[in-house]
C-alpha positions as CSV (number, residue, x, y, z in Angstrom):
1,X,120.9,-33.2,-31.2
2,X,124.3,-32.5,-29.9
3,X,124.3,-29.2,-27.7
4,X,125.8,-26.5,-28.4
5,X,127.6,-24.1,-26.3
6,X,128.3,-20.3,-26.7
7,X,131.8,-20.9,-27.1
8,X,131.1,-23.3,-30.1
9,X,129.1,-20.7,-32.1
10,X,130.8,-18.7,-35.2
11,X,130.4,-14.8,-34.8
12,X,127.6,-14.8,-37.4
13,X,125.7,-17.2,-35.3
14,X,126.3,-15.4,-32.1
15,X,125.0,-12.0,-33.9
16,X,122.1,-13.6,-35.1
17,X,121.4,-15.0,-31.4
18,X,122.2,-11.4,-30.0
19,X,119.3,-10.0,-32.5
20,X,117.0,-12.6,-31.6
21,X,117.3,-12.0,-27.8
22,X,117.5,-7.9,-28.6
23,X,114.0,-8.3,-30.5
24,X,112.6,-10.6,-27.9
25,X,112.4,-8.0,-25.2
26,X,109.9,-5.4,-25.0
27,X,109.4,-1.8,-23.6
28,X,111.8,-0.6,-20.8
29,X,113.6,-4.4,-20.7
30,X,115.1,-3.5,-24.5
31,X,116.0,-0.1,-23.3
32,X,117.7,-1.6,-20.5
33,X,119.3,-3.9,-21.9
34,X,120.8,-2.2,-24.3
35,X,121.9,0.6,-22.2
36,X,123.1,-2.2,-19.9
37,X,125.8,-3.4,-22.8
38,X,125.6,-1.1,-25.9
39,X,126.0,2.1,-24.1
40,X,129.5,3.1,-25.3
41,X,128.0,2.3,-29.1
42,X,124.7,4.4,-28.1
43,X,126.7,7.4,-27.2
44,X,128.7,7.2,-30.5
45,X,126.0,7.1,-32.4
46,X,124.2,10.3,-30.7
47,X,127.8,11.8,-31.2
48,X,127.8,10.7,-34.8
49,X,124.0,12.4,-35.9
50,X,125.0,15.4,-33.7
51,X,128.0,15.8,-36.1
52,X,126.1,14.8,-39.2
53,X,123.2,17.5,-38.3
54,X,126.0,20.4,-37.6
55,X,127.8,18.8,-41.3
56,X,124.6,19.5,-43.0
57,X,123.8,22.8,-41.8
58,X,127.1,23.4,-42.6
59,X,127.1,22.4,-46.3
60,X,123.1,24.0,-46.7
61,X,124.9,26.8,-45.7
62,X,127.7,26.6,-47.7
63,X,127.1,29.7,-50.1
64,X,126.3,31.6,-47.5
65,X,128.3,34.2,-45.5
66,X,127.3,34.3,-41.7
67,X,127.9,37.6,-39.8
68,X,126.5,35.8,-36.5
69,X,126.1,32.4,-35.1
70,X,123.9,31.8,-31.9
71,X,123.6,29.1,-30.2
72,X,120.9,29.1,-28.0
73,X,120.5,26.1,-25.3
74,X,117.0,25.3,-24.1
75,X,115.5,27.3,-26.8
76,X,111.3,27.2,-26.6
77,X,110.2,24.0,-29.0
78,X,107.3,26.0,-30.1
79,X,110.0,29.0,-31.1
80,X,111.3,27.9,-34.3
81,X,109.6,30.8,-36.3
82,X,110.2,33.5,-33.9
83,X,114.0,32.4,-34.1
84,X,113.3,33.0,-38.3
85,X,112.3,36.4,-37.0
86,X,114.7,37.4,-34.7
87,X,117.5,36.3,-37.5
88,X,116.0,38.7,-39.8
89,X,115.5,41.5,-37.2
90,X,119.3,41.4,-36.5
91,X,120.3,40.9,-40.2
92,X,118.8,44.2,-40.4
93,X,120.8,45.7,-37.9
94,X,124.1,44.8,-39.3
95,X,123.6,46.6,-42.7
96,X,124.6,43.0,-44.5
97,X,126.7,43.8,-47.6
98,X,126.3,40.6,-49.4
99,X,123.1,39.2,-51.1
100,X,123.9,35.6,-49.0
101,X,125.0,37.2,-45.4
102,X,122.8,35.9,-42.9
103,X,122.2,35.6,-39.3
104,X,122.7,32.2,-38.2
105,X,120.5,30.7,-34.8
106,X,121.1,26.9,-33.5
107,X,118.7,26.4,-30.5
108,X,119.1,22.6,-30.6
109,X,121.7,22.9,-27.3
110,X,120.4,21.8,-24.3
111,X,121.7,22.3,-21.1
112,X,121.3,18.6,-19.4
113,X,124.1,16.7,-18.5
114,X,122.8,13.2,-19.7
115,X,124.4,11.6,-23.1
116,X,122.3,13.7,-25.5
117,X,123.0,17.0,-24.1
118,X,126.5,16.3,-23.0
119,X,127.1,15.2,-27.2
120,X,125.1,18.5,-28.2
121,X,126.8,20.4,-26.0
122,X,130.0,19.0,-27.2
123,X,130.0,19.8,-31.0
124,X,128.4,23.4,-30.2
125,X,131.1,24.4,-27.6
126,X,134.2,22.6,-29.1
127,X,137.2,25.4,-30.3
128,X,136.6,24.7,-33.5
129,X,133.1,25.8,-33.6
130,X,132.2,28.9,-35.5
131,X,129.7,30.1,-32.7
132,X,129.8,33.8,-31.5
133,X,127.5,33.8,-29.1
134,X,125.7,31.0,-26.7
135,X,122.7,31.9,-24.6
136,X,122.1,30.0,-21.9
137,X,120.9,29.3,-18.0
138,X,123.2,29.8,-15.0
139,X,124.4,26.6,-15.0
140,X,125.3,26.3,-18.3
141,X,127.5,29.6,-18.1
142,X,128.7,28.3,-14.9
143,X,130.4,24.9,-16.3
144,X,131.9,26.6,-19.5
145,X,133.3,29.6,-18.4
146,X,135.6,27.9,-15.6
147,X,136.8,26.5,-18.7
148,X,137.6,30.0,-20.5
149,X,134.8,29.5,-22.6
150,X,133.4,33.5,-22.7
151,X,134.6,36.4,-22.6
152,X,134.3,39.2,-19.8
153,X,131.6,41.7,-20.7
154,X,134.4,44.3,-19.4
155,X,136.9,43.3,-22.1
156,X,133.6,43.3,-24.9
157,X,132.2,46.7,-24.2
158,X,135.4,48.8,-22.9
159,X,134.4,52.1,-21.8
160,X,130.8,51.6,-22.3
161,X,130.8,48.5,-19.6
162,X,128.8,51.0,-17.7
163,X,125.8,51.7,-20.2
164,X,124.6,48.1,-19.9
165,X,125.1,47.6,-16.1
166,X,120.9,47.5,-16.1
167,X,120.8,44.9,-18.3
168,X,123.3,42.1,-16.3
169,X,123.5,39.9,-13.7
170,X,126.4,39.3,-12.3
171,X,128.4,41.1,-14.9
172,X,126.5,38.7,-17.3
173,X,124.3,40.2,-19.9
174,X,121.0,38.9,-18.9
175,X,118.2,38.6,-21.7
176,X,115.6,38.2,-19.2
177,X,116.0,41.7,-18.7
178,X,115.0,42.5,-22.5
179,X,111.6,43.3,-23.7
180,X,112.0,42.0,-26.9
181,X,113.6,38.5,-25.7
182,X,110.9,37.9,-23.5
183,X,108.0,39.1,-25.7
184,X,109.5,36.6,-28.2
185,X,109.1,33.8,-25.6
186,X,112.5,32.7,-27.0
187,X,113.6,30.4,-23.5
188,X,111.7,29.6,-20.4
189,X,114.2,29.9,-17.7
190,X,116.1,33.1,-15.9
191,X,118.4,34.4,-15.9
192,X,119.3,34.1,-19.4
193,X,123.2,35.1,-20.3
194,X,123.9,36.2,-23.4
195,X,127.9,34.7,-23.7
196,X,130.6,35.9,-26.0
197,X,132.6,33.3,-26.9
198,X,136.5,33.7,-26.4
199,X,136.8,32.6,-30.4
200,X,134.7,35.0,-32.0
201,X,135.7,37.4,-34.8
202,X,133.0,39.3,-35.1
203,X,132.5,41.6,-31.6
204,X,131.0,44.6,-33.9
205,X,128.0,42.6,-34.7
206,X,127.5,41.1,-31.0
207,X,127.3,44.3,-30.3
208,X,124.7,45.4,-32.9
209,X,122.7,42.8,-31.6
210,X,123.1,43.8,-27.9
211,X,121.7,47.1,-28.9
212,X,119.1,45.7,-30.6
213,X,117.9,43.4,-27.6
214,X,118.4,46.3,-25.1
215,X,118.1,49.8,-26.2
């Protein structure tokens, strides 16, 4: 049989040979591999469900009026139900008006700088994101708000700047200073800044829910 070269094969055959060699490789050599040459389509398609996940949440959510979004970035996996909690705790708070206002908590962001978190990190933080607030390590705070992500706690609380001195670091509010955030076990890490973000409309409720987490 004549033999033939790579150059001589039709794009449906070199496909099929580029699945053949993909599913001959096992373990780390496949992960490898395709990190080696499929990298730029791996990171798309993190980008891609990242975007679907926020879509869905968005259209679940459609009927529903949100008085607060929080983002919270290396959120406790075994927390999911004391975020539930913490939700309706501050929905109290903020005397909701409406039968479908709601307090809503993301704690999918993480902080790492890898592919993943960098594509979280990217949907969560973008200017057109909804979020209010974003709790997060040092670092985190650190890498966004050189970027004008947050606002100052001086420009948030005016006058009453002084009341909640206590409860900062660094002029940062600092949940790790808060009973109730650390008897919920929400994060792992400290300090933990609680960050306004420089979009948010709704400064009356952040601070309903700074009172709630510290006084």
């Amino acid at each position: 049989m004549e033999k033939r070269y790579e150059s001589d094969l039709t794009p449906k055959e070199k496909r099929q040979q580029e699945k053949e060699k993909i599913k001959g490789l096992r373990g780390k050599q496949r992960l490898i591999y395709l990190w080696t040459y499929y990298k730029f389509v791996l990171l798309i398609v993190v980008a891609v469900i990242a975007a679907i996940s926020v879509g869905v949440t968005m259209y679940r959510n459609a009927r529903m009026n949100t008085v607060l979004s929080i983002a919270v970035f290396d959120a406790n996996s075994e927390s999911e139900e004391s975020f539930e909690q913490l939700s309706d705790s501050l929905l109290k708070v903020m005397d909701p008006e409406e039968k479908y206002d709601q307090v809503a908590i993301d704690s999918s962001g993480v902080s790492a700088e890898d592919q993943v978190g960098l594509a979280k990190a990217m949907v969560i933080m973008n200017y057109t994101s909804e979020v209010d607030v974003v709790i997060c390590n040092e670092d985190f705070y650190q890498r966004y708000e050189k970027e004008g992500a947050f606002l100052d706690w001086k420009d948030v609380l005016g006058d009453s700047y002084g009341e909640y001195e206590e409860y900062m670091t660094d002029g940062v509010i600092d949940l790790s200073k808060s009973d109730i955030w650390m008897q919920g076990n929400y994060t792992e890490y400290a300090p933990v800044y609680m960050c306004v973000r420089a979009t948010t409309e709704n400064q009356d409720n952040i601070i309903h829910m700074l009172d709630y987490m510290v006084k």
